[in-house]
Each structure stands twice: as structure tokens, then as C-alpha cells.
N, C-alpha and C positions, 0 to 999 in steps of 0.2 A: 545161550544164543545171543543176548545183546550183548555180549562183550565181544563175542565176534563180530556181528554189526555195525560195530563202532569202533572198530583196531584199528590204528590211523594204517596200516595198508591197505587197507578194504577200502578205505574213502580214498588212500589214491587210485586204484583201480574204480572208484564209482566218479570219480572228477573226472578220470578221463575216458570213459565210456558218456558224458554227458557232454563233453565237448565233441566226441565224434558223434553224438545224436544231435547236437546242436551245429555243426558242420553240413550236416545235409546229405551227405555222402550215401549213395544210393550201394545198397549190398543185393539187391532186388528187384525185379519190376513186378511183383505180387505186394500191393498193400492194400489196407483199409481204410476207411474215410476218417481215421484218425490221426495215421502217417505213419501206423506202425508197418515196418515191412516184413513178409513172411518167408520163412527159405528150411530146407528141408534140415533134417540134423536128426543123424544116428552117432551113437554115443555106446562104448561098448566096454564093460570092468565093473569091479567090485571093492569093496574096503576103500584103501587110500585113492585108488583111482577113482573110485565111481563117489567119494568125498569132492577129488580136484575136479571132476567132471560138473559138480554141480554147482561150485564156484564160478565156473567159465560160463553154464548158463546162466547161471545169477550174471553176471556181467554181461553176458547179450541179450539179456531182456532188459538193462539199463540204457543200453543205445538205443533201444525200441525195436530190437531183432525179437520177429514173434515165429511159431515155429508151425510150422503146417502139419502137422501128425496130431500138435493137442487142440487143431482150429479146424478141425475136417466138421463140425455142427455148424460149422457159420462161413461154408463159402460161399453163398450169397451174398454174405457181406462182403465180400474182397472187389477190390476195382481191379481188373486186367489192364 
């Protein structure tokens, strides 16, 4: 697992998921008093896909993309 973590692809995909978090770029108008924004995401496969599926979320939880299925305990927290 850290050799994957630290494959210089990975950090280019994590540079630039930190520049579009760092950009401000709104994907949402559902967020939390931390600035994370939430949006829905169904995701569907197995083996190799549901491997690249969890890449792509690992990368939109780096932009601060947070997901409303696994924050349904804490909508109270969310600002409309």
C-alpha cells in the first residue's frame, strides 16, 4: 500500500486535486463549516473497476469532495 501512496502518478493526481481544492471551485452548494462540499455519488463494478473506482474517490476526497450517502449521521452539521 505505501508504494502505491507514493508512485509519482498518485502525487500527480494528488497536486492537482489540491490545486482544484485550493481554487475554490464550488461542485456544490451542500457544505460543512469546514469547507468540505458534499454531492451524491453512486459508483457501480467489481475487480479492476471497482479497484479504478476507488482511486477516483481517493481523489475527490483530496479536493474536499465529501459524499452524502456515507454523512447521512451528521446532516445537521451541513450548512444549506
Amino acid at each position: 500500500m505505501e508504494k502505491f501512496l507514493n508512485a509519482p502518478q498518485l502525487k500527480l493526481f494528488r497536486d492537482k486535486a489540491q490545486e482544484i481544492k485550493a481554487s475554490g471551485k464550488r461542485f456544490s452548494d451542500v457544505e460543512d463549516a469546514a469547507g468540505h462540499q458534499f454531492v451524491d455519488l453512486v459508483q457501480e463494478g467489481g475487480g479492476v473497476l471497482g479497484i479504478a473506482l476507488a482511486g477516483y474517490t481517493y481523489i475527490l476526497e483530496s479536493t474536499g469532495i465529501r459524499f452524502l450517502a456515507w454523512q447521512e449521521h451528521r446532516q445537521e452539521q451541513l450548512i444549506h
